[in-house]
N, C-alpha and C positions, 0 to 999 in steps of 0.2 A: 436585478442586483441583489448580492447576498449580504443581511446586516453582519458585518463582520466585528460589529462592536457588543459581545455580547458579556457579560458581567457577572460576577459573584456575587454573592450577598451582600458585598460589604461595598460593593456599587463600584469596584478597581475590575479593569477589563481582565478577560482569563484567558491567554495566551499561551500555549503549549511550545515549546523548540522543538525545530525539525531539523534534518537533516536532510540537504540535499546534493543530488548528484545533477551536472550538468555537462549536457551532450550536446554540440552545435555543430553542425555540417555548415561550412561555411560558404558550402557553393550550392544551400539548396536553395531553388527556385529561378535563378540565373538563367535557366533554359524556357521559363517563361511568359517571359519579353521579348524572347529573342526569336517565337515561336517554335520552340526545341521538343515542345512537349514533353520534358523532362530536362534533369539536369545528369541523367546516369553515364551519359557518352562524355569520357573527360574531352575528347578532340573537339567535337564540337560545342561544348564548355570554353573549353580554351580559345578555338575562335570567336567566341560569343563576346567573352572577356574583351579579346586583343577588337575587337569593333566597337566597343564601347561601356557593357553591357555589366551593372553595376551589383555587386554579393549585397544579399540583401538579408540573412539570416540573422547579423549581427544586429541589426535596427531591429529588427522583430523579439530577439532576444532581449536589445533593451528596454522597449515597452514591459516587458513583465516584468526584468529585474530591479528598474527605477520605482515600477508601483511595489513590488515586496520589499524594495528597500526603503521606503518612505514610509508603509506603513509596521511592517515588522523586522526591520533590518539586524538587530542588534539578537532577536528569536532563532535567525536563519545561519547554519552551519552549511556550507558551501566546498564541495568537493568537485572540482573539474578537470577541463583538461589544458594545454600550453596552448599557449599566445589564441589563434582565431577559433580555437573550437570551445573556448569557453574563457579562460583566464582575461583575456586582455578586456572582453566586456564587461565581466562579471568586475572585477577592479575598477572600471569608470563608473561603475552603479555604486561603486563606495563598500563592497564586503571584502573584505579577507580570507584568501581560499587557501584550500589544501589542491595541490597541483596533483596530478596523477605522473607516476612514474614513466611516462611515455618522451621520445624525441618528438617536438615540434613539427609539424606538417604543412608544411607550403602549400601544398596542389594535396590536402588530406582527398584519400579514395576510401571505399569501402571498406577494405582491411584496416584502416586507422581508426575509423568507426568500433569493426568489430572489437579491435584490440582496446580501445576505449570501456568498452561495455565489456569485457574480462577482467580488464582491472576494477571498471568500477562496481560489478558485483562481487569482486574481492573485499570491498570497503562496506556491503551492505548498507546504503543510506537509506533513510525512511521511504523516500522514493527518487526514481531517474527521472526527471527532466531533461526529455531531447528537443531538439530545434531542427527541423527540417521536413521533407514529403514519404510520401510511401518509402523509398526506397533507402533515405535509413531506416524507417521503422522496420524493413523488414531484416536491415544488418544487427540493430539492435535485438530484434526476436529471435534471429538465430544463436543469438549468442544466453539473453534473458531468459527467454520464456516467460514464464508464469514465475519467474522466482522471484522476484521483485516487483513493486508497484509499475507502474511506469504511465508518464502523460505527456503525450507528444504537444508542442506549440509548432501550430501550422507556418512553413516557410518556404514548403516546396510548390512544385506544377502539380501535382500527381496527390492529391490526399482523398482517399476514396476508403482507408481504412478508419477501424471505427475507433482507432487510440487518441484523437487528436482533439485539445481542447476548440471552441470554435472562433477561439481571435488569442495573442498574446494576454489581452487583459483580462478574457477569461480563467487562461490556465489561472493567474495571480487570484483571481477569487475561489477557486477550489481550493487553492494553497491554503490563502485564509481561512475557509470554510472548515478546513483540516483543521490549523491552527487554532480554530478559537472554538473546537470541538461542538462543530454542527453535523448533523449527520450526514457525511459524505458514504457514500456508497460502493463497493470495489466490486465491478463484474469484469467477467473474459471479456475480452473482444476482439475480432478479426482484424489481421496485419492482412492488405491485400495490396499487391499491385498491377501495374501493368506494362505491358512485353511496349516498351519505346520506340522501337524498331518498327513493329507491327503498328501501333498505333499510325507511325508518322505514314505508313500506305492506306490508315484509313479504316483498320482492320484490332478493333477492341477485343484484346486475349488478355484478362485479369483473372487470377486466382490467387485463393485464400496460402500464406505461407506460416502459419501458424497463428497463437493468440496471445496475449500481453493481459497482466491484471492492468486496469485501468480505474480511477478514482473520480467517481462522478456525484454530481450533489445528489442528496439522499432524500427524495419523496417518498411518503409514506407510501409501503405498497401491499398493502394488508391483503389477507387472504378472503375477509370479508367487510363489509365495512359497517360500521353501526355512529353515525350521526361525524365522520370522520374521521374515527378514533380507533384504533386497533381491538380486536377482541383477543384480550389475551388467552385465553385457553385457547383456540383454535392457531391463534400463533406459537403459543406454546407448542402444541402435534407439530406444526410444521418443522420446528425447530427440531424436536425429537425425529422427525422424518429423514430430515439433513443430515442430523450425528448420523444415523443408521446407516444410511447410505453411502456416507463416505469411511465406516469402516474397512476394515479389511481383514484377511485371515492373518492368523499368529502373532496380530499385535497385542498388546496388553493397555487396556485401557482404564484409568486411575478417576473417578466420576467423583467430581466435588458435591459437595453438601450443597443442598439448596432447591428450592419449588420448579426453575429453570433446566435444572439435571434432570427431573423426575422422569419427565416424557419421553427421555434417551431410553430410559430400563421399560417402561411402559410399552413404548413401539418395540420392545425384546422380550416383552412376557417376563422380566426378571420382577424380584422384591426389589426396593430400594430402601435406604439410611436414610430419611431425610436430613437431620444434622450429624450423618457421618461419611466418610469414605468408603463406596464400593472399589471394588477391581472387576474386570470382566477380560474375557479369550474366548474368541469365535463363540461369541453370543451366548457367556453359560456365564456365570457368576464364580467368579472367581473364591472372592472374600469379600465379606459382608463389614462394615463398620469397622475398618484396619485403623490402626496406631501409626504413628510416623515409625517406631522401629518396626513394625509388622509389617508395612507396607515397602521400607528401604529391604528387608530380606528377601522378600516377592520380586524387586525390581534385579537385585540380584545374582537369581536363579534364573531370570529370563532376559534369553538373549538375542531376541530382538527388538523390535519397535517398541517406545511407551510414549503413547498421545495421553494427556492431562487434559480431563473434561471440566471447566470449572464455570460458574456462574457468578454475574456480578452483583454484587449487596443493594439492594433499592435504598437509593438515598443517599447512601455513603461513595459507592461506587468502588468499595475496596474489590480488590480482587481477586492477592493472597494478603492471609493476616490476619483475617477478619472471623471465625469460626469454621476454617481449615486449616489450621496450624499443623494439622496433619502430612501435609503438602511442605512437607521439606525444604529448605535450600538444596539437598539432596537428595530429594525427589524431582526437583525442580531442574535440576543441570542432570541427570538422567535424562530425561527426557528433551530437553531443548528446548528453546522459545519456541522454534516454527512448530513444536509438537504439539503446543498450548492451544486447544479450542476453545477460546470464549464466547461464551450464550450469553446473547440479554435481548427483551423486546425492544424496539426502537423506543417505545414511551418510556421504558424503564431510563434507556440512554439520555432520554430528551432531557428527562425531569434533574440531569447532571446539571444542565444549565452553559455545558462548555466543558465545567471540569474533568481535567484526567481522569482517567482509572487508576486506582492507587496499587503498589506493589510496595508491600512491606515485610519480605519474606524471614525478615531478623537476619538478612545476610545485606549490609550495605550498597556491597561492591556488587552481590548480585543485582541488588536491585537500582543499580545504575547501569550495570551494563543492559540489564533490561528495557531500558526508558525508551520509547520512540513512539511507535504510530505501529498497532495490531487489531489484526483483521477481526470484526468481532460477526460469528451469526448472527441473524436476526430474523430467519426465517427460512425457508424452503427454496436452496437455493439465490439465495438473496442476505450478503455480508454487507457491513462497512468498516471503512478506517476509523480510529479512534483512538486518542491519543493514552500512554500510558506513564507516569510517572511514579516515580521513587517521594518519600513521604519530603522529604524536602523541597524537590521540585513541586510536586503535586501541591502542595499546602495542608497541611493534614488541620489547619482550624477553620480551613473551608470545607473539609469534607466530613 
């Protein structure tokens, strides 16, 4: 069980707002009971139903929604879809949703799924919340991918992918776990299913149909270990290894001030600014210790990509604001949120205690539209979710 009561200094719980998106296949699992070995044949769904044979996604949805609404109800932003694929339960758990622009689905099929998961990565919420077995998870991957968090709550026959929390009251503790900024973890993981058809002769033909970000609680996974505790220099290289690796040609990369940054130019053979702004392009060093107008002229002679490498303040946990002022509000919408790479060691994260990440960019509006839940490194191959807020929400006489 995850202590989800975790506290500020001043001893008041520290509770971040999410946003969420909610997916309910309302005829997963149906097939069962019914010994259907899935629910993907709507015909033999159908005579399942007409024999007796009772949807069961919605009860399973509301296990999770009655424990997030008891415990953080008023925290949670709720985006779904009409009447049985989200709306009608999510409303008896007590929140108030944002309806997705979709007609209503009686007998909902996989296209109403998929159409589902289009609109709702139109509304990008912190994360999707689907309800059901393999074979939405794989309606929703075709349509998501990797571009959104997403955590399946298990409802169907078929969960043999690795998206799915492991009971309704689980997923609600990740939720929280999120929320009350413990280190929840974000890896790929395998959407898999399998051929129904084939099965029911007896004959198991499963494969992998893409992978989902998925948000799992975050144990310490250090690259070595010294009396349980991370060593941070050697976490540091990892992290430095990450940045590297996931460059790419002819993007321009803007590397904030900080001990965190350092190891990015280290694993590249460059100099580094410790308290200033580099630039780099396919691995050469661009500009050394740029100005914010030096570094907005650079951005706008180049016209492609610009990833922001920035690290977070020990202690404070600022993010922008804090001795990068350099980093623009128009440096910063250049570039985009998803371009934002954040570095921090997990103990750096821990020592938050829960608290947000602060975004104080001296642009309001930017730093509201910013507010959610982002992917922060933490090591080699190895991120988590982590909550970010605007100085308002954040608290800024907690941080």
């Amino acid at each position: 069980m995850v202590d989800t009561h975790m506290s500020n200094s001043d001893g008041d719980q520290s509770i971040s707002p999410i946003r969420l998106g909610l997916i309910i296949n309302p005829f997963a699992g149906v097939g069962g009971p019914a010994g259907l070995k899935g629910s993907d044949d709507r015909e033999l769904v159908e005579q399942a139903l007409a024999d007796g044979a009772e949807l069961r996604a919605g009860a399973r949805a509301r296990r999770l929604l009655q424990r997030l609404f008891e415990r953080v109800g008023d925290k949670v932003t709720l985006v779904t879809c009409p009447a049985a694929m989200g709306q009608t339960v999510a409303e008896e758990c007590g929140f108030q949703v944002q309806v997705l622009p979709m007609a209503s689905a009686t007998h909902s099929r996989a296209r109403d799924t998929q159409l589902a998961a289009r609109l709702m990565l139109a509304q990008q919420p912190d994360l999707l919340l689907f309800v059901g077995g393999d074979g939405t998870a794989r309606d929703i991957c075709t349509v998501v991918g990797e571009q959104l968090p997403v955590l399946g709550v298990p409802a169907g026959v078929k969960m043999h992918s690795g998206v799915f929390a492991i009971s309704p009251e689980a997923a609600a503790e990740i939720l929280l776990a999120m929320m009350t900024g413990q280190l929840v973890d974000l890896r790929s993981r395998e959407v898999r299913d399998i051929d129904e058809a084939a099965l029911r002769r007896g004959v198991v033909q499963s494969r992998c149909f893409g992978q989902m970000r998925v948000p799992e609680f975050g144990h310490f996974v250090q690259s070595t270990k010294d009396g349980g505790r991370e060593v941070e220099a050697l976490v540091l290289e990892d992290i430095g290894a990450e940045v590297r690796e996931r460059m790419v040609a002819d993007t321009l990369y803007v590397l904030g001030a900080g001990t965190t940054t350092r190891p990015v130019m280290d694993e590249l053979g460059l100099p580094s600014t410790l308290l200033g702004v580099d630039v780099i392009c396919n691995e050469q060093l661009l500009a050394a210790d740029v100005s914010a107008p030096q570094l907005e002229m650079l951005l706008a002679r180049h016209t492609g990509e610009v990833v922001v490498v920035v690290s977070v303040t020990g202690g404070q946990g600022a993010l922008f604001g804090r001795g990068n002022q350099q980093l623009s509000p128009q440096v910063l919408r250049r570039a985009g949120r998803d371009n934002v790479w954040v570095l921090a060691t997990k103990t750096k994260i821990k020592q938050l205690q829960g608290r947000p990440l602060l975004m104080d960019s001296n642009d309001p509006q930017l730093d509201r539209d910013w507010c959610g839940y982002i992917a922060v490194i933490t090591g080699y191959r190895d991120q988590i979710l982590y909550p970010l807020g605007a100085p308002a929400a954040a608290g800024t006489a907690d941080l």
